[in-house]
N, C-alpha and C positions, 0 to 999 in steps of 0.2 A: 793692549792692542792698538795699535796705530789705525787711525780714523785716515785709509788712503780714497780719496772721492771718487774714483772711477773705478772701485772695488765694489763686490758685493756686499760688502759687509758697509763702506761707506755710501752707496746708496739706498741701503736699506735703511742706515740710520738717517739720512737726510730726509729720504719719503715718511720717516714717523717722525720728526721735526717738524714739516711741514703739514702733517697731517694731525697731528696734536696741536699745533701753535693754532690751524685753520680749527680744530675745533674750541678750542679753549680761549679766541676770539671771538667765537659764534655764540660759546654758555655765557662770558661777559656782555657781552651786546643783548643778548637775550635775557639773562638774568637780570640786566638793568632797566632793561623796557619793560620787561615783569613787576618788577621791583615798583618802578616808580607808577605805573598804573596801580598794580596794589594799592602804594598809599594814598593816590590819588582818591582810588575806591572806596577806602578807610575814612579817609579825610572827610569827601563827600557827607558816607552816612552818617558818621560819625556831628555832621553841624547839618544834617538834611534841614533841620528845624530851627537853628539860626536865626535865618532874615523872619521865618513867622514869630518867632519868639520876639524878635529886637521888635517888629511891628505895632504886635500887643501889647507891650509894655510905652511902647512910646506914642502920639500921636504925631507923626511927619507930618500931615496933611489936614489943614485945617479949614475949613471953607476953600478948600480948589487953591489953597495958597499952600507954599512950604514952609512949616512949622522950626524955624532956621533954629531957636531955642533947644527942641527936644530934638534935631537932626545932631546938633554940637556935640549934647551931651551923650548921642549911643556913639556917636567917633569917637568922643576921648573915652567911653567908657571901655568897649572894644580895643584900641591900640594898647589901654594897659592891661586889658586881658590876654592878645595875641597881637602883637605888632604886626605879623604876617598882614593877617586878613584886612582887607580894603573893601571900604561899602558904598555902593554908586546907588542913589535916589535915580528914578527910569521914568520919565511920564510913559502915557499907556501907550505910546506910538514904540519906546525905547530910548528914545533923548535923552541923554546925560544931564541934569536937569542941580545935581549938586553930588560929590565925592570927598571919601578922607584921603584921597592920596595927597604930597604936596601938589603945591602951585606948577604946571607947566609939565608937569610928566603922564598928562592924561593925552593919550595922541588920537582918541574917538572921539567922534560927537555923538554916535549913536550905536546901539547894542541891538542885534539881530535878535528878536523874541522866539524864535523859534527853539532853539534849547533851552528856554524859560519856559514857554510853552509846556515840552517834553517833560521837565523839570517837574512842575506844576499839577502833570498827569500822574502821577505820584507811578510810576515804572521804578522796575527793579535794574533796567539795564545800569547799572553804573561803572566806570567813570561818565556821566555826561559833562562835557566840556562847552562852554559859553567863550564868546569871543573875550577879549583881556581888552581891558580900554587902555592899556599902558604900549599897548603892542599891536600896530594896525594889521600883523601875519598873524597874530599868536594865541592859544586858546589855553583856557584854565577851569578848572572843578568853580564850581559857585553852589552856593543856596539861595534860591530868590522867593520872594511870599508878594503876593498881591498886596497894594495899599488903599484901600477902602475909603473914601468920604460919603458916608453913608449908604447908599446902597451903589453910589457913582464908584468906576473907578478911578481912583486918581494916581495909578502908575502901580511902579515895582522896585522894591527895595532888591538890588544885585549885592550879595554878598563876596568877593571874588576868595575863594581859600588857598590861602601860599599867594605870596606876592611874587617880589623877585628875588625874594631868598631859594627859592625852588624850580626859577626859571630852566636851570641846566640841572642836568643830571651830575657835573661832576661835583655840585652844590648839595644835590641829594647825598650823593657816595659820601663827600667828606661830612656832611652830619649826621651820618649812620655809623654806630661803633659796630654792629651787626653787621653791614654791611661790608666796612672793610675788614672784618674779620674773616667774613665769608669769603671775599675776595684773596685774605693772605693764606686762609686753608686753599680755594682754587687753584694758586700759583705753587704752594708746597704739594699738591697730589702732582700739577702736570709736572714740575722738575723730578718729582720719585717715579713716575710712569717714565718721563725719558730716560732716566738711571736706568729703570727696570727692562726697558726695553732696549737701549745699548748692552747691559750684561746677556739678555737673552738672545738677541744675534751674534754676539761675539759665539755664543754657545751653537745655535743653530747652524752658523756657516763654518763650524770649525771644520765637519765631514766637508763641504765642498772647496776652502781650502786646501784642506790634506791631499784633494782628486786632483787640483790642481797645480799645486807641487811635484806632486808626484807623476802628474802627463809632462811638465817643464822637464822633471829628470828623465823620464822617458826620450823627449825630444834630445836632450843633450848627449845621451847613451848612441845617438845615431841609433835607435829604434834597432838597438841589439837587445838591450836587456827587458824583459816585458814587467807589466808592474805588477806588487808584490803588497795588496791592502790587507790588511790585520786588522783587524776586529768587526768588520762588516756583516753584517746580518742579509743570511740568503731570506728570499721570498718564502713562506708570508711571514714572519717575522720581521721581516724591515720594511722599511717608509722608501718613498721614490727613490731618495738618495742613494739607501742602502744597495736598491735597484742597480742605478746610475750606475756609482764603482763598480759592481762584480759585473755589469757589462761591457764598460772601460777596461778595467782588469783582463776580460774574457777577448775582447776585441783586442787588446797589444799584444796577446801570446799571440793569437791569430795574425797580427801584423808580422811579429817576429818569424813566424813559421813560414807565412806568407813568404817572406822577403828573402831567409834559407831557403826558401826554396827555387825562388829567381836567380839566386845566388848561384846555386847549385846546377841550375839547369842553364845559365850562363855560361857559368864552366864545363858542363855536360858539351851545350853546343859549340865550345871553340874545341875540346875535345872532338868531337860529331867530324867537325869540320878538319881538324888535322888528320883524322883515321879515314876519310873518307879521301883526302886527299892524295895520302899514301895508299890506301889501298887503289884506288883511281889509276895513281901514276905507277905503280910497280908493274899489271901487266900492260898498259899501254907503252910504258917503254919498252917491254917484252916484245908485244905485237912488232912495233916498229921496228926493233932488232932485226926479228927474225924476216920478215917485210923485206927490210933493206938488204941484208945476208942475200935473201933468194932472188932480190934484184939486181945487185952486184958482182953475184956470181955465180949465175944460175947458168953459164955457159959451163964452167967448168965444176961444178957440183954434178955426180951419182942423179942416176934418180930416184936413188933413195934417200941420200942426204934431202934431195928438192923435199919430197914427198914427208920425210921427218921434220923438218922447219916446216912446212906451211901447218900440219897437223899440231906443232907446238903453237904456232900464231893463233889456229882456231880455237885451240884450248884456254889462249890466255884471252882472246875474242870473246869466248864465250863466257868464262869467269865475269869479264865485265860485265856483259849482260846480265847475267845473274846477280852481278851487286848493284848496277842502278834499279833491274826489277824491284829489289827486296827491299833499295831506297825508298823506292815511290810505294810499295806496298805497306809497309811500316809509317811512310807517312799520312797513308790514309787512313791507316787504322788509328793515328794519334793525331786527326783530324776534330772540330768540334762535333760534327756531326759524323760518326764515321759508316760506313753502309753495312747493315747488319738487318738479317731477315728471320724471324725468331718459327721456326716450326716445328713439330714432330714428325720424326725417322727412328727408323733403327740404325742403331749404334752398332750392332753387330754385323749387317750388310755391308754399315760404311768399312768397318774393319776389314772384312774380308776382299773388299774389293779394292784399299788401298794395298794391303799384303801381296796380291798379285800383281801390281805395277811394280815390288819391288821384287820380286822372286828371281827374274833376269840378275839382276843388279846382284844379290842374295850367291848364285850358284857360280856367278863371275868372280866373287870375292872368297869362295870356299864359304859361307856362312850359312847356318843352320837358321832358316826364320819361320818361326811357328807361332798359333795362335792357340788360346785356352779360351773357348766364349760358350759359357755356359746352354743350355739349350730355351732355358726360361727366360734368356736376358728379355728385359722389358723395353721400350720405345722411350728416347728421351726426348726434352727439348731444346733446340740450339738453333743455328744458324750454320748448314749441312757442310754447305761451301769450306767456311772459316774452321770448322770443327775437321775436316777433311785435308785443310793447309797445315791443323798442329799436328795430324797421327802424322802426313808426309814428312815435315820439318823434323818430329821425334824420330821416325822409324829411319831416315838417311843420315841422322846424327849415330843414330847407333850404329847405322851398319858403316857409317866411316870411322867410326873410334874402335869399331870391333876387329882384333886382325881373323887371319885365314885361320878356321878349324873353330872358331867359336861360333856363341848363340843369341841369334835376338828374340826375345818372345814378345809377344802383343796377346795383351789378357784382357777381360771385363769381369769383375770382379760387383757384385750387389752389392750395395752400402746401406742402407736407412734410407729406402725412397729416391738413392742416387743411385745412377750406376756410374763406376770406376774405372778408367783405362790405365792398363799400366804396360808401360813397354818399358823392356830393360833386356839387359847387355852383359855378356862376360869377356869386357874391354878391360885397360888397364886400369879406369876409376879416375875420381876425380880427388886432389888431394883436399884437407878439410880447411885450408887454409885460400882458397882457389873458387872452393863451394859459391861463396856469395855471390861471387863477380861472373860468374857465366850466361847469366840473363841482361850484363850489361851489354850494351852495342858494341860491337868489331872486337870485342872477348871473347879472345882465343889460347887453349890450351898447351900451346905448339910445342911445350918440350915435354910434355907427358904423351902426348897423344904422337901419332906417325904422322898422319895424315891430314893436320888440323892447317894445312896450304891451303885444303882443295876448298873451304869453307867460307864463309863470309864474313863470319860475326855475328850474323842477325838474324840466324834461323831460331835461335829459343827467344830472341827478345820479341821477334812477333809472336812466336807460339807464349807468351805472358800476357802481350796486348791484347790478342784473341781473347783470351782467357777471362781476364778481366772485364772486358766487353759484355762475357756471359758470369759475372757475379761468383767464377772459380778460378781458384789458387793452383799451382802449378806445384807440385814437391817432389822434389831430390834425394834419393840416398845413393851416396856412393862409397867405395870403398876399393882404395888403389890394390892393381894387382887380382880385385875379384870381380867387380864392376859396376856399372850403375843404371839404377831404377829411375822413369820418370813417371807422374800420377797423377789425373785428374778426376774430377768429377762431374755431370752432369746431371738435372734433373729428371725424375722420372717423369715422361708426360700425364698429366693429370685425366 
């Protein structure tokens, strides 16, 4: 795995680089300053009785004088026991008064008594550190014992322990075998931790790699092909991740369906627009024909010719009207908010009183139009208006597809809680090849049907819109040569 920096996977290892190095600076530094107050602590108790020992054994102080004889010989006896340790004779004030270190590296004149003092109080806090006479900054462990001339005192033997073999710590570390040992285990755990923890994110970001490849091919596909994750684990069996993709995953079908479907309704609308423009201009060039015809020559035209042209103008007059209404009517219904008023009625009143606006229409055409509506039918719920525009839009499709001597019936039929309208027709049929496409806009059956001029296109694609509006489906059967059934349903009001 390439270690790329501006990747998840290369930031994650640089943030546990930096976060192991900051802590494994922090156990060093602290380990050390542990370490060396330890020995310090060691050190201490370990000669607490030192300077009283060298005291008792020798007389420094002899009549208020320094006993230089028996001072010599605990220096040289001491450097060949520990060269370290260096012994400062203290009159009682603290005065450097005579020392083994050599000539000219002693940089005090005088020792603060008060950590001799503390010293002296025999406390358990230890390390106690006394100022270093070699160091006017610097403090070091000592042992110090009062020096006695008879019941006087005559000062304080300062023991200092570690000279400046132990001034620094990197002095401590390289005379410890323990220590750099502990130090080269330290260094072998944190380089196995960053091993451990490079292998373990190559592992962990492998799932969000994969999401990410696979959104790059997504993008590249021009957000045709939607993505395709194998082996992801649905909820609750997966971790965030698992989450993440199948809703990634779930989200590009949705883009892709999305975007067919913009696709489609693009194409719909320049369709929309070329069928509207032909239907638009076929009768208005009509109109004006016949316009111009009876302005032309309305001297020498019948008055029945007149009377025939203006009558064909009105008709194609009206046609228009009729297809911009159904424009703007269909557009309000595929508006975002489209106006729809949800109430209970009887379905069977409204039947029967759109039946009689068509019965003129009905005995003009030679057509038998009859209803079957049960006596129990029950009160649905809808919006009266909109439910009143699909029987009109169904019951005029039938009777223009239906010819002379045939039948439209309009029924209510009980369903499960719904009740059923079905109106249908012993027209020519609709062929099955035809079926799908007759709820699309300005689809028209014109070489099956006689009559399929007088129509607009749009009378079943709003009786769908409607439909939809109220949460029901529209169904078709047809059968050329015998006829066709249309069917809804409604719910019963509660």
């Amino acid at each position: 795995m390439t270690l790329v920096p501006r990747s998840l996977y290369g930031k994650l290892v640089g943030a546990m680089v930096v976060l192991i190095g900051a802590i494994g600076l922090s156990y060093v530094i602290l380990a050390l300053g542990t370490t060396r107050l330890y020995l310090e602590e060691v050190n201490q108790k370990l000669h607490r009785s030192l300077a009283a020992s060298l005291v008792a054994e020798n007389e420094l102080v002899r009549g208020q004088t320094i006993n230089h004889e028996a001072l010599e010989q605990a220096f040289h006896n001491l450097m060949i026991v520990n060269p370290a340790i260096e012994v400062y004779l203290l009159d009682p004030d603290g005065r450097i008064l005579a020392f083994s270190a050599p000539p000219g590296k002693v940089r005090r004149e005088r020792i603060d008594l008060a950590p001799v003092a503390a010293f002296l109080a025999g406390g358990e806090a230890f390390p106690i550190r006394g100022q270093d006479p070699r160091d006017p900054e610097g403090y070091k462990v000592f042992s110090a014992a009062p020096i006695m001339d008879g019941d006087v005192l005559g000062g304080y033997l300062y023991v200092v322990l570690g000279g400046e073999a132990y001034d620094s710590v990197a002095r401590v570390f390289q005379g410890s075998y323990i220590l750099r040992l502990a130090a080269s285990v330290a260094a072998a755990g944190l380089v196995l931790a960053l091993a451990a923890g490079a292998l373990s994110f190559v592992w962990l970001t492998r799932r969000p790699r994969r999401l990410s490849a696979a959104v790059e091919a997504f993008k590249q596909s021009d957000f045709q092909e939607p993505l395709r994750l194998s082996g992801w684990r649905p909820n609750p069996r997966g971790d965030e991740i698992d989450h993440l993709g199948l809703t990634v995953e779930s989200m590009s079908q949705r883009m892709v369906q999305q975007i067919a479907q913009l696709r489609q309704a693009d194409s719909t609308r320049r369709d929309m627009v070329a069928n509207i423009s032909h239907d638009l201009r076929t009768p208005l060039t009509s109109l004006q024909g016949y316009l111009e015809t009876v302005l032309m020559k309305g001297d020498s035209l019948s008055q029945e010719d007149r009377r025939r042209y203006v009558e064909l103008a009105l008709k194609h007059s009206q046609r228009l009207g009729q297809l911009t209404e159904e424009l703007f009517e269909l557009a309000t219904l595929e508006s975002d908010e489209p106006p729809i008023q949800i109430e209970s009625f009887s379905l069977a009143e409204l039947v029967q009183d759109v039946v009689q606006k068509f019965r003129l229409e009905a005995e003009k055409r030679q057509i038998s139009l009859d209803t079957e509506i049960p006596q129990d039918a029950s009160a649905v719920t809808g919006d009266i208006a909109l439910i009143e525009r699909v029987l009109e839009n169904l019951i005029e499709n039938a009777l223009r597809y239906t010819p002379a001597g045939g039948r439209v019936c309009l029924s209510l039929i009980l369903d499960a809680g719904r009740v059923a309208a079905q109106i249908s027709d012993t027209g020519r049929g609709i062929s099955r090849e035809e079926l799908p496409h007759i709820f699309e806009r300005f689809y028209r059956v014109e070489k099956a049907r006689g009559d399929a001029a007088e129509g607009t296109g749009l009378g079943l694609a709003i009786v769908k819109r409607i439909l939809q509006l109220h949460d029901s489906a529209i169904e078709v059967e047809s059968e050329p040569g015998v006829g066709t059934s249309f069917r809804f349903a409604l719910p019963v009001t509660g």
